[in-house]
Structures are given as structure tokens and as C-alpha cells.
matplotlib code that plots the C-alpha trace (Angstrom):
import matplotlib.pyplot as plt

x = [-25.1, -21.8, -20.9, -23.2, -22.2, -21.9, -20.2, -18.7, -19.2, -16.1, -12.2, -11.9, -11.4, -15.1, -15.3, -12.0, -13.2, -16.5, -15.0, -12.5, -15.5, -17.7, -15.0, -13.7, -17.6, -17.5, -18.8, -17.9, -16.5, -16.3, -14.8, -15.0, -13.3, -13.8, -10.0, -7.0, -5.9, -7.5, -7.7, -10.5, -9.2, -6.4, -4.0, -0.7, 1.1, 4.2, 5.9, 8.3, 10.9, 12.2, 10.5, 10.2, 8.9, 5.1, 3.9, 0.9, -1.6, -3.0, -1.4, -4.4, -2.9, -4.9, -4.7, -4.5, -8.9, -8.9, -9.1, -11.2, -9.1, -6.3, -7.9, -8.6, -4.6, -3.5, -6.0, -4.8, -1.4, -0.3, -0.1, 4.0, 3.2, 2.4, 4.2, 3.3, 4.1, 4.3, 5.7, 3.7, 5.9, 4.2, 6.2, 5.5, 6.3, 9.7, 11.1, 10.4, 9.1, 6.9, 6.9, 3.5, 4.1, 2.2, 2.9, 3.0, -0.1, -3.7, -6.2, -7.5, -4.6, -2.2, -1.4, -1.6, 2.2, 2.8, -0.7, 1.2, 4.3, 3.2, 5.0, 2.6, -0.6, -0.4, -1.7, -4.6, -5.4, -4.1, -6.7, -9.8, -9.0, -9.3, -12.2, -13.9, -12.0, -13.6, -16.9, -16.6, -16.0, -18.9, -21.9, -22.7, -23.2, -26.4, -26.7, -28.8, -25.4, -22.1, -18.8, -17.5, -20.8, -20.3, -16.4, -17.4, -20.1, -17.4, -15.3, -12.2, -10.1, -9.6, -5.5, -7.3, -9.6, -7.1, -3.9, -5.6, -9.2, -9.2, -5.5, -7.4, -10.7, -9.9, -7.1, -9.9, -13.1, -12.2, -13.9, -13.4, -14.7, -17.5, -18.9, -19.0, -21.3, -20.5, -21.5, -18.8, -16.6, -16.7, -16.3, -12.5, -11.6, -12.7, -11.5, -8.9, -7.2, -9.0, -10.5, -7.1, -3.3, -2.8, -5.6, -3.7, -0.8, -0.9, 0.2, 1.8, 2.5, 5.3, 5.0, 2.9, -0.9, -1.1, 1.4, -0.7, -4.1, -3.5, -0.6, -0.3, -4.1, -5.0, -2.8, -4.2, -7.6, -7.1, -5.3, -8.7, -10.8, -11.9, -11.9, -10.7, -12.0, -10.6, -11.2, -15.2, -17.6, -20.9, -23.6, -26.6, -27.5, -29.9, -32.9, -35.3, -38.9, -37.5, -34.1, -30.7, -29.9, -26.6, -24.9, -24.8, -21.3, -20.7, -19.5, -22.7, -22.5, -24.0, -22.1, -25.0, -25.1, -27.0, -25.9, -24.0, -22.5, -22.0, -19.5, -19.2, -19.2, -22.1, -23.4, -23.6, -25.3, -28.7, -28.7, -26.5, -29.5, -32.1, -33.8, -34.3, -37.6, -38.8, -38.1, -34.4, -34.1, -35.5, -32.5, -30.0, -31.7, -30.1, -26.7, -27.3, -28.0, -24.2, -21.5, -17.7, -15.2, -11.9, -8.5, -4.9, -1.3, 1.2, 4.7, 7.9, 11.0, 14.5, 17.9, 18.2, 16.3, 13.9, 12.3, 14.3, 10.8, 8.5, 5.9, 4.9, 2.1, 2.4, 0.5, -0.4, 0.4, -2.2, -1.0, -1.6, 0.9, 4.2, 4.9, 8.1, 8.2, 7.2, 10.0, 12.5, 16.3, 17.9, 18.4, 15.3, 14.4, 10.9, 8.3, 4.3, 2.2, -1.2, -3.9, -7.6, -10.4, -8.6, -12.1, -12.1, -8.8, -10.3, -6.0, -5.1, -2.3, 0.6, -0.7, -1.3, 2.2, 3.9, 1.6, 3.1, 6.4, 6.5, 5.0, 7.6, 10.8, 9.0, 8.5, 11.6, 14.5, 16.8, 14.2, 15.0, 18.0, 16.9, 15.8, 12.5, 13.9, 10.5, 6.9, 3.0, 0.1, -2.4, -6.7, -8.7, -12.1, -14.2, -11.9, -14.4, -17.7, -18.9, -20.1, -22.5, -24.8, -27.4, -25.3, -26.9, -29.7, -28.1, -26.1, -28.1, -26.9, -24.3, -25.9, -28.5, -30.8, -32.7, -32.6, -29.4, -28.3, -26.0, -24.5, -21.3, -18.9, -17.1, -20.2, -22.2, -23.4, -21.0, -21.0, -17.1, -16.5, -14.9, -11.9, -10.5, -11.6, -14.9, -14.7, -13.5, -16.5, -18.9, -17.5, -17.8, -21.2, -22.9, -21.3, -22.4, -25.9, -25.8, -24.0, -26.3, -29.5, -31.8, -34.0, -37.5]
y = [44.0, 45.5, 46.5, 43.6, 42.1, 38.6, 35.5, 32.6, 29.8, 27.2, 27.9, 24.7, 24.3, 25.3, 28.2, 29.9, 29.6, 31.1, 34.1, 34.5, 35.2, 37.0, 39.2, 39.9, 40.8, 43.0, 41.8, 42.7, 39.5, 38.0, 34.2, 32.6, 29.3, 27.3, 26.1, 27.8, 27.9, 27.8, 24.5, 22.4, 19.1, 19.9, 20.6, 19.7, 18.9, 19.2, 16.3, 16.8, 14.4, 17.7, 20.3, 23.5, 21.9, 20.7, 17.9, 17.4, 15.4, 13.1, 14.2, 15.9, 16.4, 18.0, 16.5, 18.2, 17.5, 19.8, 22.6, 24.9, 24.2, 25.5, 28.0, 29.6, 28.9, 31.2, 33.9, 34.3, 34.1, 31.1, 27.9, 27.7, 26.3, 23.8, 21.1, 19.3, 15.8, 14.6, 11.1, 8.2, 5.8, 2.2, 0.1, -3.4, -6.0, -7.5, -4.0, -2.8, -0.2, 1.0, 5.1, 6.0, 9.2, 10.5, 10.3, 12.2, 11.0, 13.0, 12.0, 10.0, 7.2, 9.4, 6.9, 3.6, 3.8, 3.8, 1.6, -1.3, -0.7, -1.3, -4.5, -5.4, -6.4, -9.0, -9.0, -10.5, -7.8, -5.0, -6.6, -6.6, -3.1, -2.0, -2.8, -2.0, 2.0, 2.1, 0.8, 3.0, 6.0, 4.8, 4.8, 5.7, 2.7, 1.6, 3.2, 0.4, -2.1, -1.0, -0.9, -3.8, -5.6, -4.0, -4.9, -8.6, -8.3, -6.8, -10.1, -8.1, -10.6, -10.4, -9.8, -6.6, -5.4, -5.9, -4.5, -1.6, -0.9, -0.9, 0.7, 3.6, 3.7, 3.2, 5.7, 7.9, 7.1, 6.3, 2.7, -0.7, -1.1, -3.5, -0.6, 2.5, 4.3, 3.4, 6.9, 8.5, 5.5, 6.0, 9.6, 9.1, 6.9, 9.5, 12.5, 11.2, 9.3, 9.9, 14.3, 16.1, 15.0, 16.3, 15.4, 12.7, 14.3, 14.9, 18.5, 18.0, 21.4, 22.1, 23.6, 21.9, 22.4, 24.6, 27.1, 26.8, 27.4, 29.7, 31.2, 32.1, 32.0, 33.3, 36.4, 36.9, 36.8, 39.2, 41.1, 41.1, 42.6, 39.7, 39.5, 36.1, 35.1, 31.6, 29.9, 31.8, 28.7, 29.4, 27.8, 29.0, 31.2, 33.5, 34.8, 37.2, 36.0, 33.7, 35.7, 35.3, 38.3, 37.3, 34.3, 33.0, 32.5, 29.8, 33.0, 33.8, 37.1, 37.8, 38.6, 40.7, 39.8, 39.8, 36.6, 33.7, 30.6, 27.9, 24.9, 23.4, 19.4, 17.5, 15.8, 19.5, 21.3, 20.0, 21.7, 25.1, 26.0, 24.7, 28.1, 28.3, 28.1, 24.1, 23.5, 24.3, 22.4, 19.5, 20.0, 20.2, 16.8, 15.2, 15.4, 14.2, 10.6, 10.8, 8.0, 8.7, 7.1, 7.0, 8.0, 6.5, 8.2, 6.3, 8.9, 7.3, 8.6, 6.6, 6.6, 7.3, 8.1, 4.8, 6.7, 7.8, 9.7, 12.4, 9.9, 6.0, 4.0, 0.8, -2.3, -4.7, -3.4, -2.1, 1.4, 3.0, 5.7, 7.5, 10.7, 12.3, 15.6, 18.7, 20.5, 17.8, 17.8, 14.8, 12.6, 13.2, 10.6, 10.9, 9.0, 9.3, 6.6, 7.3, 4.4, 5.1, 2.6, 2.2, 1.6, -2.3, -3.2, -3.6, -2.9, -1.0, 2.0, -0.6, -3.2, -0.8, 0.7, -3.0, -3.6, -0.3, -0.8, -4.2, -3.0, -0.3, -2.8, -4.9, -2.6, 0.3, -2.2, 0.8, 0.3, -3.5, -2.6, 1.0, 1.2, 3.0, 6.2, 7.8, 6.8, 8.7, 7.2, 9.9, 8.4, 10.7, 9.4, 11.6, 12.1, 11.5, 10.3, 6.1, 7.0, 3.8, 3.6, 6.3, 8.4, 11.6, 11.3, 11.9, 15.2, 18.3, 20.6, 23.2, 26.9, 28.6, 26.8, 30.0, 33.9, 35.1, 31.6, 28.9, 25.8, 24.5, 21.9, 18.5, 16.4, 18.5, 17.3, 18.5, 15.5, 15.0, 13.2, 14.1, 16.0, 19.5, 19.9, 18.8, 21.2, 24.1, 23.9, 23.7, 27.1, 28.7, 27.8, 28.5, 31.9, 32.7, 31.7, 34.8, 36.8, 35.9, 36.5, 38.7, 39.7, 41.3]
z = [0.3, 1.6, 5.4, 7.1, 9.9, 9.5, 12.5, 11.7, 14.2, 13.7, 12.8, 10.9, 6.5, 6.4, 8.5, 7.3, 3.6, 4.5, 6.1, 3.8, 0.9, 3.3, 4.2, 0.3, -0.7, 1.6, 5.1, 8.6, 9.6, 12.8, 13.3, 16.6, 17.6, 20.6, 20.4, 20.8, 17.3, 13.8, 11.6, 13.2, 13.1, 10.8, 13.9, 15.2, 19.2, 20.7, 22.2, 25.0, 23.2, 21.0, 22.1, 19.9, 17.2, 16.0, 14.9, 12.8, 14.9, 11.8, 8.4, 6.1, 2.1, -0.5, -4.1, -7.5, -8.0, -4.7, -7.0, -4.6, -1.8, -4.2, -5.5, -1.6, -1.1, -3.7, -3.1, 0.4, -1.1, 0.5, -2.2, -1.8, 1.0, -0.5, -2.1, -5.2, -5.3, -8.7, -8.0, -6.1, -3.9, -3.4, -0.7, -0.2, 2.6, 0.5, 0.7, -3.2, -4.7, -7.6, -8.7, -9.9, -12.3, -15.2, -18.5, -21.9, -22.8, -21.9, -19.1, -19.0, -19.9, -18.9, -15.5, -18.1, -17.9, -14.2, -13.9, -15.6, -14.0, -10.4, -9.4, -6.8, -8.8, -11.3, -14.8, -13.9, -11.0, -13.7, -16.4, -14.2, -12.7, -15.9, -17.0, -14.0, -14.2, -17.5, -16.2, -13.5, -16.5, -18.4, -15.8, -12.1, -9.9, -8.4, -5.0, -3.6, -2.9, -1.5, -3.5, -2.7, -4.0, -7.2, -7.2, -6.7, -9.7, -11.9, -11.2, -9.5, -7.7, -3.6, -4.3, -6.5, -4.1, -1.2, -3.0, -5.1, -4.5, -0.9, -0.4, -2.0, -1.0, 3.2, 2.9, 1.1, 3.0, 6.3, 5.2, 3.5, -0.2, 1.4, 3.7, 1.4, -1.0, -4.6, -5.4, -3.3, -4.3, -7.8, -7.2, -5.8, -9.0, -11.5, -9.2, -8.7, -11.2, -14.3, -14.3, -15.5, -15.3, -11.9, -10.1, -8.9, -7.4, -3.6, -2.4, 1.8, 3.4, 4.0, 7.4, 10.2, 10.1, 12.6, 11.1, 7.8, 8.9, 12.3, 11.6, 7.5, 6.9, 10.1, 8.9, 5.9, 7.0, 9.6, 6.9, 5.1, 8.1, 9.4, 13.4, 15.1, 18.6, 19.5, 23.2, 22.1, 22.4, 21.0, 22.7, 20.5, 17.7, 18.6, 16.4, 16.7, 14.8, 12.3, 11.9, 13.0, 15.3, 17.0, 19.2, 22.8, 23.9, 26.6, 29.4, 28.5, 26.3, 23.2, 19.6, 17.4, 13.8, 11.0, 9.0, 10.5, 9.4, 11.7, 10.4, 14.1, 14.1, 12.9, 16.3, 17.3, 15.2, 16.1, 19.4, 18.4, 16.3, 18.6, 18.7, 15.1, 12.7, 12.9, 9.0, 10.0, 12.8, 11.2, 8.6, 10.7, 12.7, 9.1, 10.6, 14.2, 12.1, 11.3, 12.4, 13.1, 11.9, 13.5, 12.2, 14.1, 13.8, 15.0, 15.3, 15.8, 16.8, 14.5, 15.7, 11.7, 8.9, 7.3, 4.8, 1.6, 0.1, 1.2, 1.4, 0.5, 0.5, 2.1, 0.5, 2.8, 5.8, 9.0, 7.9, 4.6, 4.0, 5.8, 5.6, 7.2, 8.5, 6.5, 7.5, 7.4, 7.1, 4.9, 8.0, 10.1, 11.8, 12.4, 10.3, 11.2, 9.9, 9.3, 10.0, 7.9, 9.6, 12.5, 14.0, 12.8, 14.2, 18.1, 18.9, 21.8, 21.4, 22.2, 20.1, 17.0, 17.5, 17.6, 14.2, 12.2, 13.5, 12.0, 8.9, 8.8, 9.1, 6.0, 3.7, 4.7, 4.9, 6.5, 9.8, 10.0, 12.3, 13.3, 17.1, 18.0, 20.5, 21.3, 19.9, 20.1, 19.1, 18.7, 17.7, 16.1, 17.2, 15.1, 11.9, 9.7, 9.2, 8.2, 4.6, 3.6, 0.9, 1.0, 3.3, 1.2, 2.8, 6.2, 4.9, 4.6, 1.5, 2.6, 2.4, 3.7, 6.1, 6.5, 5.3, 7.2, 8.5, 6.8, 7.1, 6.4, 6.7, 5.4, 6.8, 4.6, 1.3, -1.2, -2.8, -1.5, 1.2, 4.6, 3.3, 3.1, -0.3, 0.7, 3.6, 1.9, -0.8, 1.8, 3.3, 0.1, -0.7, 2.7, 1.8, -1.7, -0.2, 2.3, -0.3, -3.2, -1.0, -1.8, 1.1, 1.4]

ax = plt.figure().add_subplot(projection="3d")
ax.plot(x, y, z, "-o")
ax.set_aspect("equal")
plt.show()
């Protein structure tokens, strides 16, 4: 059905893959966001210590499994601007460091190599992960215990859990091993480190997040047709009988429309679509039941660069990876450090800063006599959401919740947890369910 008019509530991942497929089957596409820019959460600031240049507020990467979130990149033309990161960097508290790289061999032992080569896990630790990756291979795990029960029953040792399950699964899921659905769990392992070669590779943009997603993508959808109103709040969708006609704008005017897809937050959604048929509201009640889960950045400002690689992982430490700047010259100093489960550490601003600082000077022995010029801390309080066993239950499939109205987002239930991928899937499905509808 070409030439329908169809909004898009939300300028975040979700909502710019879901106009971006409206708009190529043909749609009259209209996106609002209640921010200033596109990218949802995905965003950057500027920081009056050098000014004229962004900063990415929490650093989001995609990863070679993200295959839809690819996939959208290179449609709209922009995947250069992203870049592949074929090498892993593990940095522990003595200062060393183990390359994780893929080898000739086919997935899934193509990372047996660089497995055995990490210097921080011992035999033992490497032994027991591996049976348990091939358990994990073999058969789902039991949704009625959490990871880190099932971990413990497949005799993994504390130094294996602490130095290689959990490094991945916090920095992942927003959550220690103990906490977290063994279904989405297991999902990251195989995703991850066993589907293809690349699917374990990360991909950082090269520009900061809000040149990628408001500036380049924001082009090119605008380049497809589709019409972007940002500082627009919606404060309902509209219906008329048991249809969507249109949305309620906070100033109080109303957008007509004939289809809409709304991808705003999760503790939201419940009263956006508050006018709508019962049987959807009591779908979107699902994601009122949702938890946050905090994300921390700390940002620091060197008097010299302390980071020799685009990126490490820290083993460890309070912090779980660095990244430098996207854009960054061969002596930048700046280095953010990104802190998954920052909810459990009960430390103020000052306190984490002091933490990551020290973990910094351990494992980057070029910071152990580098002074700190200018530091940020920036908590983002709703980065994710807590993912514990059963957690589907709580996340309403992404699609259509009614003829003409969808629903998308990463709290969704893609079966992905809260990520860009996970995002970007649910964006295209609550699509193809208004473009694959066949009305009366």
C-alpha cells in the first residue's frame, strides 16, 4: 500500500530503522523526536575544556553478529563510518596484554588460537570455559535459574567467572552472570564468539554519535522523503474506533496519520497509548514491569596519550573497556572509560572517577606518571534494562499491537538484549508489520 501516511514516534536506533523501511516501501514518513537531535540514547556533549568538538556521552559499538544494524548502514550508504576492529586488546592490572584475533580456521574454533593465548586465565580457567562454550553449543539452558547458577553447576572456577564470563556478560547485559537470564546469556556466547568469523569483531564509529545518527543518517533519511520534527513531544496517539488516526503533541496540536510507530522508552509507552483498544494497552502494561539498569562514563582529559589501541578491555578492574576518541590524532589524550552495572557500586561521581583512574594507571603503564588535566563523569540512569530470568515475559513482541499501530524498540522482545542491534531489529519489524498488513 503505497502513498500512506505513516509517524514515527521516537528518533532513537528503533525509530530511524523504522522510518527508513516505511519510507523505501513507499510511505509518507513523518519522524518526530522530543530531543534536539536524532540517536535516542546513542548521543554525544560538548565539554567546555576543548570546545568545538563532541564527545560521545557512553560509547555504543556494534559487532560483526549485528548484521541488521549493518545491513541498515550500508543501505543508507553510511557503513565507512564505521570501523572494523579485527583485533581484541585485553589489559590487565600488571600492565600486559593479550590480542584476541581470529584464526585460519572456520567458526566455530576459529578463536581456539587467541582463546589459549590469553595470558590472564590459566589452564584450568581455559579447560572449564571450554567445556561449558561447548555445552553452551550443544543445548539451551534452563530458564528457571540464572547464569551464574548454571556457571557454578558446570564447575567453572570464581577466577573464570570473574576474569572471562562476567568481563563479557556485564559489559553485554548491563548485569553480573548471577543476575541474568541464561537464555539471553547463552545468546551473547554463541552470537558472539561462536555464529561466523566476524561476529566477534567490534565496529566503533568513527565520528561521534551524534554526527552518525543526526547528521549522516539524518541526511539520508531526509534524502528518502522522510520528514524530521525534533523538540516534537508526543503526548498521545490518537484513534478514532479502534484505529490510529493521528498524534497529540505536547503544544497541543495534532499530526494526522494513518499508521504509526512509537519506539519511545519502555516506562512510557503505557500512558502514550492510553487511548488505545484494552488488548493493547494491556500489552504495552508488559513493559511498564521493566527495571533500568544504569550505565557510567568516566572521560578523562591526559597531559599525553595512555592508550596505544583504539580500544582495550580491562580485566579486573571497576571499568570494562577504554575507548579513545573516534576521531583521534596519534597523541590524543583523551581516554573514556565505560562502566556496565555501575548500579552495584553505591560510588558517588568522585569516588568512581578515583576507582577508573586507578584502574587506568595499572593496567596502561604510560598513565602511571600522566596527570589528569580535565575529567566528566557522565551516568546513564536508564541505559538499559535489568534482564533476569524470565525477563520475556516482561517484553512485548516488536510489531503491530493493533491494525495501523506498532511497537518498537530495544526493550522489545527481539530476543537481543538492550543493544543497537537489538534496537534496530525491532524498528524493522514493527515496520514490515504495517507494511505487510493487509486491512479489511
Amino acid at each position: 500500500m503505497s502513498n500512506q501516511s505513516a509517524i514515527v514516534v521516537g528518533g532513537g536506533v528503533a525509530g530511524l530503522a523504522a522510518a527508513w523501511h516505511l519510507a523505501k516501501a513507499g510511505r509518507t514518513v513523518t519522524l518526530l523526536e522530543a530531543r534536539p537531535v536524532l540517536g535516542g540514547r546513542a548521543r554525544s556533549f560538548a565539554d567546555h575544556y576543548q570546545p568545538g568538538r563532541l564527545f560521545d556521552s557512553c560509547q555504543h559499538v556494534a559487532m560483526g553478529c549485528c548484521t541488521q544494524l549493518i545491513a541498515l548502514f550500508k543501505q543508507a550508504g553510511i557503513d565507512h563510518l564505521l570501523k572494523r576492529q579485527s583485533t581484541l586488546h585485553f589489559l590487565t592490572p600488571d600492565g600486559k596484554r593479550s590480542r584476541f584475533a581470529a584464526s585460519l580456521l572456520p567458526a566455530p574454533a576459529h578463536l581456539l588460537w587467541a582463546f589459549l593465548g590469553l595470558h590472564h586465565l590459566s589452564l584450568r580457567d581455559k579447560w572449564a570455559i571450554g567445556k561449558a562454550m561447548a555445552t553452551l553449543a550443544r543445548k539451551p539452558v534452563p530458564e528457571n535459574m540464572s547464569f551464574g547458577d548454571w556457571l557454578r553447576l558446570e564447575q567453572q572456577p570464581p577466577t573464570a567467572i570473574a576474569n572471562f564470563w562476567d568481563l563479557v556478560i556485564v559489559s553485554a547485559l548491563n548485569m553480573p552472570s548471577s543476575e541474568v537470564s541464561p537464555l539471553l546469556a547463552r545468546k551473547v556466547f554463541l552470537d558472539g564468539f561462536l555464529a561466523s568469523r566476524s561476529a566477534f569483531e567490534l565496529l566503533l564509529p568513527r565520528v561521534p554519535l551524534e554526527d552518525l545518527f543526526h547528521r549522516y543518517f539524518g541526511q539520508r533519511l531526509a534524502a528518502a522523503g522522510v520528514s524530521i520534527r525534533v523538540n516534537t513531544t508526543v503526548r498521545s496517539i490518537q484513534f478514532d474506533k479502534n484505529s490510529p488516526c493521528g498524534v497529540e503533541c505536547r503544544d497541543g496540536s495534532i499530526l494526522n496519520a494513518s499508521e504509526i510507530v512509537v519506539t519511545i522508552p519502555w516506562d512510557r509507552i503505557a500512558t502514550t497509548v492510553n487511548l488505545a483498544p484494552q488488548n493493547t494497552q494491556v500489552e504495552a502494561a508488559k513493559g511498564a514491569r521493566l527495571l533500568r539498569a544504569s550505565i557510567s562514563a568516566v572521560h578523562l582529559w591526559y597531559d599525553r596519550r595512555v592508550l596505544a589501541t583504539p580500544h582495550a578491555a580491562l580485566v579486573g578492574a571497576t571499568a570494562q573497556w577504554l575507548f579513545r576518541h573516534p576521531q583521534a590524532t596519534a597523541d590524543d589524550p583523551y581516554l573514556q572509560a565505560v562502566v556496565s552495572g555501575s548500579d552495584s557500586l553505591n560510588l558517588d561521581s568522585e569516588s568512581l572517577a578515583k576507582t577508573v583512574i586507578e584502574d587506568v594507571a595499572r593496567a596502561c603503564p604510560s598513565a602511571r606518571g600522566a596527570r589528569i588535566l580535565h575529567m566528566r563523569v557522565v551516568r546513564e540512569r536508564a541505559a538499559t534494562f535489568r534482564v533476569p530470568p524470565g525477563i520475556s515475559a516482561h517484553r512485548p513482541l516488536p510489531g503491530s499491537f493493533s491494525t495501523g499501530l506498532a511497537v518498537a524498540g530495544d526493550w522489545t522482545d527481539t530476543g537481543w538484549p538492550a543493544t543497537m542491534e537489538g534496537a534496530c531489529r525491532s524498528g524493522i519489524d514493527a515496520a514490515n508489520s504495517l507494511i505487510n498488513c493487509i486491512r479489511e
